[in-house]
Each structure stands twice: as C-alpha cells, then as structure tokens.
N, C-alpha and C positions, 0 to 999 in steps of 0.2 A: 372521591376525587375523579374528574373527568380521564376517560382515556386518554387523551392529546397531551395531557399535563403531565402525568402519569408517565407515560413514555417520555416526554421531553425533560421531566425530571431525573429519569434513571439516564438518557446519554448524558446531558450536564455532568453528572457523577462518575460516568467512565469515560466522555471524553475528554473531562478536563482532568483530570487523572492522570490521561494516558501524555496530552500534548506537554505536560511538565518536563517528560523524557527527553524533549526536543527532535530535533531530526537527524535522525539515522541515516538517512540515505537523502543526498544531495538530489535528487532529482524530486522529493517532496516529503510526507511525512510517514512515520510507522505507526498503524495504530493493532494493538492486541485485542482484541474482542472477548478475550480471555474465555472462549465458548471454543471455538474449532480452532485457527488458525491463526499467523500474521501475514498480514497484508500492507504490501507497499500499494501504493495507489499516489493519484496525484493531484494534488485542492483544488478551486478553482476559487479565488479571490474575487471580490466586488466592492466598490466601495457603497457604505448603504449614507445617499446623498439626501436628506432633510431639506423640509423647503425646495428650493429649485438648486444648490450649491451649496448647500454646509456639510461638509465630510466629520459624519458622527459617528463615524466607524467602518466597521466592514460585514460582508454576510460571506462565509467560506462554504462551497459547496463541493462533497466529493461523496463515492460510490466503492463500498463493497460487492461482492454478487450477488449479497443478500440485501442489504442496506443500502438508503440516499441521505446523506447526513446536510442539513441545510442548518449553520451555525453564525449567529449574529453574537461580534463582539462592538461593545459600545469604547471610544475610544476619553481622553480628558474629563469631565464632568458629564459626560452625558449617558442618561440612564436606561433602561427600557422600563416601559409602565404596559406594552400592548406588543403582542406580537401575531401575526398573521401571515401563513404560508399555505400555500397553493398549487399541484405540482400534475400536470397535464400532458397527453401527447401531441395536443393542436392547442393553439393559441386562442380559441373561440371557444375549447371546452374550461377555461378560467371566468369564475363568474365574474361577468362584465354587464351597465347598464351601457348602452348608449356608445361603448369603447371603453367606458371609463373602469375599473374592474370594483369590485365592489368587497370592503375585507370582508365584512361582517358574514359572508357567505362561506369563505375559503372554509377548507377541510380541519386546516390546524389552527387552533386559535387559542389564545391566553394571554390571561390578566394577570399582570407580575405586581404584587403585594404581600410582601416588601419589594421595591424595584430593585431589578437586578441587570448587571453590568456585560453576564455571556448568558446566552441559551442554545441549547440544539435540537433539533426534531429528530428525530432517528424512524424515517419511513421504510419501512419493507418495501421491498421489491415488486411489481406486481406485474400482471400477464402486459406483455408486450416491451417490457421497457427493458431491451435486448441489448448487447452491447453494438456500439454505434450508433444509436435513436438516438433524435434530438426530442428532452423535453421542456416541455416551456414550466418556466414557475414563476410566480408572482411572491417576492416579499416583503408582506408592508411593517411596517412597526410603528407606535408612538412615542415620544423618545422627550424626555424633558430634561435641562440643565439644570446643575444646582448649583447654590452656591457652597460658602463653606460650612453655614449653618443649615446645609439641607435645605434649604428653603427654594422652589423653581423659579427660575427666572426665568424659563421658555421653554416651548412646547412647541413641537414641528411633528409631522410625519412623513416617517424614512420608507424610501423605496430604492432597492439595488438592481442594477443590471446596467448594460451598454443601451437595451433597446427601449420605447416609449409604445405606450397604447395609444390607437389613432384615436378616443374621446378627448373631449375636454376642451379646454382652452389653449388653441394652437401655439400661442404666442409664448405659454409658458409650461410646457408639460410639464409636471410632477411623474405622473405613472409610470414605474419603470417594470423591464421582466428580465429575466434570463433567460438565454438559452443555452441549454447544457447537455452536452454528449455524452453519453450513460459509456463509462468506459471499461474498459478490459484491464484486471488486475488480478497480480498474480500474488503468490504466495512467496514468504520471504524467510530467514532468518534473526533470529536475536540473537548476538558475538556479543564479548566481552571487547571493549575497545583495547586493553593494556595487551601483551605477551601472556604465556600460557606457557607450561612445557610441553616437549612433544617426544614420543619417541617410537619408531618402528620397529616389529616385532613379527617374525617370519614366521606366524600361524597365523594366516591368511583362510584357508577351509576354499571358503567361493569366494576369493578374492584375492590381490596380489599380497597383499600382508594385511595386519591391522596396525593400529598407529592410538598409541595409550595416552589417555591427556591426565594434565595432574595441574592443580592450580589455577583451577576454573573455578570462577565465582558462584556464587548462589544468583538464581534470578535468569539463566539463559538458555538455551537451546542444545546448548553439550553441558558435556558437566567430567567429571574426573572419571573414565574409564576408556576401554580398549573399543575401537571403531572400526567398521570396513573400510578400510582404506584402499587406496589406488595410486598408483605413479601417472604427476601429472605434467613430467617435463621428462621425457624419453632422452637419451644418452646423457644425463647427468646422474653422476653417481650417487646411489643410497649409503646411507650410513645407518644399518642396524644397532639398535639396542645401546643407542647414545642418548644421552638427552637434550634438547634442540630449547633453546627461548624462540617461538613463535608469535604470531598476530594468524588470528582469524579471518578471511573475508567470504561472503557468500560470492562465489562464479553467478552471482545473478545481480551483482553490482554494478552499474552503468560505469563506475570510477574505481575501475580495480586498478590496484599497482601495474605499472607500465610492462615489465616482464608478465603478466597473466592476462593481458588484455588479447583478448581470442573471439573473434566471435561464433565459434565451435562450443561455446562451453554451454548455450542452451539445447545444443542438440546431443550434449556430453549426457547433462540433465533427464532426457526423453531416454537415454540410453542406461541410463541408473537403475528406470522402471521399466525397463521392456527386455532383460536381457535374456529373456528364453531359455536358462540355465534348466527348467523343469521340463524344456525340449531338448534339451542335449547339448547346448552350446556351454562353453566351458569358461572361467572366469581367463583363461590367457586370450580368448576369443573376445570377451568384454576388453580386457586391458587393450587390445590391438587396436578394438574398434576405438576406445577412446582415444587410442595417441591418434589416429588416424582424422578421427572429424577435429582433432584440432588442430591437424597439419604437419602432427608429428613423425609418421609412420609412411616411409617412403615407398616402402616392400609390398608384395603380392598380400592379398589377403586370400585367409582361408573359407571356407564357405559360410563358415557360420558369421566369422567376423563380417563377410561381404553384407551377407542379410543382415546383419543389427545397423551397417551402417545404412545400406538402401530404404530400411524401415524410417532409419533417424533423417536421414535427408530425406524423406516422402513425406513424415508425418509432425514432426517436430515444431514447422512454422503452424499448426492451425492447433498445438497442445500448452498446458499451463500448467504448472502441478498444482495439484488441489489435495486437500484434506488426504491424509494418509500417505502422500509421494515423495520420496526421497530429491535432497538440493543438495546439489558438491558444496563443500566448504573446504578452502584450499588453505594449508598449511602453510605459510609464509617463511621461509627458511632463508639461512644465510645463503648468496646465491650461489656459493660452489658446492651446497648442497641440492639435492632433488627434493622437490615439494611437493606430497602426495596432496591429494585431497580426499575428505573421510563423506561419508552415504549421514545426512541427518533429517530426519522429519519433523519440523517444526508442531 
C-alpha cells in the first residue's frame, strides 16, 4: 500500500474517532493524538466548490507542532473517487503548467475505491513551517453524485480556498489554493463535564494543601486521588476535610465561569513549572506569587516571591506548556467557598 494512503488511512481512523467527541472548547476543537498530548488548536474551514459554484462540501485544515491535518468532508450525495493535495511555502513551488496547477504531480494523491464520504492527510511538519508562515496548498478532488441506487449522475472536480491560480480561462476559474498560517497551539486538558467531589486536606508537603477527588470517571485527565493543590481566591475562606460537589475547568479556557475569568492565570501556569523550590524558594513564596499575578495579593512580596513573579511577567507571554508541564484546573465551589486549583499533566 503506497505511503500517502497508508498514512491518510491511519488519520481517517483516529480523526474520525476523535471528532465524534465533539467540541470541547468553544473556540474550536480537541483532538488527542493519544501519542504525547491534547491539543486545543483551531480549524480552518473551506468550502470545496465543484465546477465553478456547487458546494460539495468542505476541506478543514488545522495544525499540531508536529502535524498539518488537511481533511475533505463530502456533504448530501456527493462522493470522493480522487483526492489530491499539495502543501508549499511559495505559491510557484505547487506544481503548476502555465498557472494552472497540475493534480497529477502533487505530493498526496489517492484513488478511493470503494468511494468514500471523509478523508484526511496527516503531514508532518517539515524545516521551515514555523509558527506564523503562511503556506500555500492546493486541494483538488474528484467528486461524483449518486443517486439512490448508487448509480452517478455527475462528476465535477473540487477545489477549496478563497484564492484562484492566475492560468486558465480568466472568465471562469475553477483552480482554487489556500492560504494558511501554520499556528501556535498549546496544550490542554480533558474534564469530566458533570461534578466530582472534592475535598481539602492539610498535607500539603510543597504546596498549600492537597485537594482528594472521588467520583471521576474513567476516560480523563484526573481520576480519583489526592492532588497538589493551591488557594485560588485569596480572602475566602477554606473549608477542610468537607466534601464539596464541584465542576472542573482548565484556567486555559477562553470561556471560564465569570468569577475565574483572570487573565493571570497563563502566567499562574509558567509559575506551576518554574517555582525554584530546589533553589530555595518555598511553596508560601509560590502561593503569594500566584495570588499576586492574579491580582489577588495586595502586600509586599518577599524576595523569592518577587523573582517567580518578575520571572512570570518576563517570560510567560513567549512560553506554552508542552509535553510534561503542569496546567491549573480550578475547582469550581460553591461561591462562599474558596476554590483551590489542583497541578495536572495531561
């Protein structure tokens, strides 16, 4: 079986897998790679126009750090028999005659028999395609309608994007490209949507206490035990060794509950992984610095706190957590309770 198919057959398999889940996070979709990480990221839709105007679907294109995921879904009766994709950092390096771009050349190519309704490419990443580049890609497809007895009734071929290739016949371009900005994505959490119990526990070690879950489902990112916890609302009182119905939210959520909406809680994050405890600084020195970059801690800070927070306001806007990095997940409490949030590594 050719490479290109090969690959394009094992994303099919875990991307359509994973999009069943739906979307997690309102600003686009989650997908697990079930390999290192999750990754929020964000799609880039197209519609893939047949002929010069028939809307026979769409082509979704989005980016891992590792991966560029280029995915054509056909939409009512209409199929794919032919797929071809193309994916460049200049517009001139897509194989073109004359302007007009040419499939039979492109990099990814496949014959769907039996035809099929979604596919996806799943290309690595390769030297130059950094976050912010624009790259161009070209994707064409052959696309035929059926009726109810399977039988075609028509045959076009589809191309996606806003922009046209200058060959061709001016009057009615068909050739369409993308252009698409290889983007910055960071790493995220999988919650349980329902409540959870929650309860804190004044063995803390290197940190303000820990915070025990019980009644965590199978399938996510915590699960039923005792976590490093942290106080994430400064003068509301704790309640020890009670047991709390909570919700989950990762602090990296664009759409957090209106009381947690901070935007301190990415440089809270850079401060989870930097806290220089094995230099000396001490987990009352972490807890400061975080009331503090969230606005909470009105008082002097001590020396160490000063440094994790100078570190976090220097460094924080140009860092992402990656593989191995800890993400606050804020405990959701009744409000005249205080809502820690617990240290998790997806």
């Amino acid at each position: 079986m050719p490479r290109t198919r090969l690959l394009a057959l094992l994303a099919i398999a875990v991307v359509a897998g994973l999009m069943v889940t739906g979307c997690k996070n309102p600003i686009g979709l989650t997908e697990d790679t079930r390999i290192t990480s999750h990754w929020v990221y964000e799609p880039e839709v197209y519609t893939n126009w047949a002929g010069s105007n028939i809307d026979v679907g769409t082509v979704t294109v989005w980016n891992t750090p590792e991966t560029l995921y280029i995915k054509y879904d056909m939409t009512g009766n209409w199929w794919l028999e032919e797929t071809h994709a193309h994916v460049a950092l200049k517009l001139k390096d897509i194989p073109q005659r004359y302007g007009v771009p040419t499939p039979d050349r492109f990099e990814f190519k496949d014959d769907w028999h039996p035809r099929v309704k979604t596919c996806t490419y799943a290309i690595p990443v390769r030297k130059g395609w950094n976050v912010g580049v624009n790259l161009y890609m070209a994707t064409h497809s052959v696309v035929v309608k059926v009726d109810r007895r399977g039988r075609v009734t028509q045959r076009e071929e589809g191309w996606a994007g806003p922009y046209f290739f200058s060959g061709g016949n001016l009057c009615c371009h068909k050739e369409r490209y993308i252009k698409y900005e290889f983007k910055e994505v960071y790493k995220d959490v999988t919650l349980p949507t329902g409540t959870v119990q929650m309860r804190v526990n004044l063995d803390g070690g290197n940190s303000q206490f820990t915070v025990e879950l019980k009644g965590v489902p199978d399938g996510f990112d915590v699960w039923d035990a005792n976590w490093v916890g942290w106080c994430g609302e400064h003068g509301i009182k704790s309640q020890y060794n009670t047991w709390f119905d909570v919700t989950l939210v990762s602090s990296q959520d664009p759409n957090l509950p209106e009381r947690f909406q901070n935007a301190g809680w990415h440089k809270v994050n850079y401060l989870l992984n930097h806290k220089h405890m094995e230099d000396g600084s001490t987990f009352v020195d972490v807890q400061i610095a975080a009331w503090y970059l969230l606005g909470q801690w009105q008082k002097s800070l001590g020396s160490w706190s000063q440094t994790l927070v100078d570190e976090a306001n220097a460094n924080a806007g140009s860092w992402q957590p990656a593989k191995g990095d800890w993400i606050a997940v804020i405990c959701v409490t009744p409000t005249e309770v205080q809502a820690p949030f617990i240290e998790v590594d997806p």
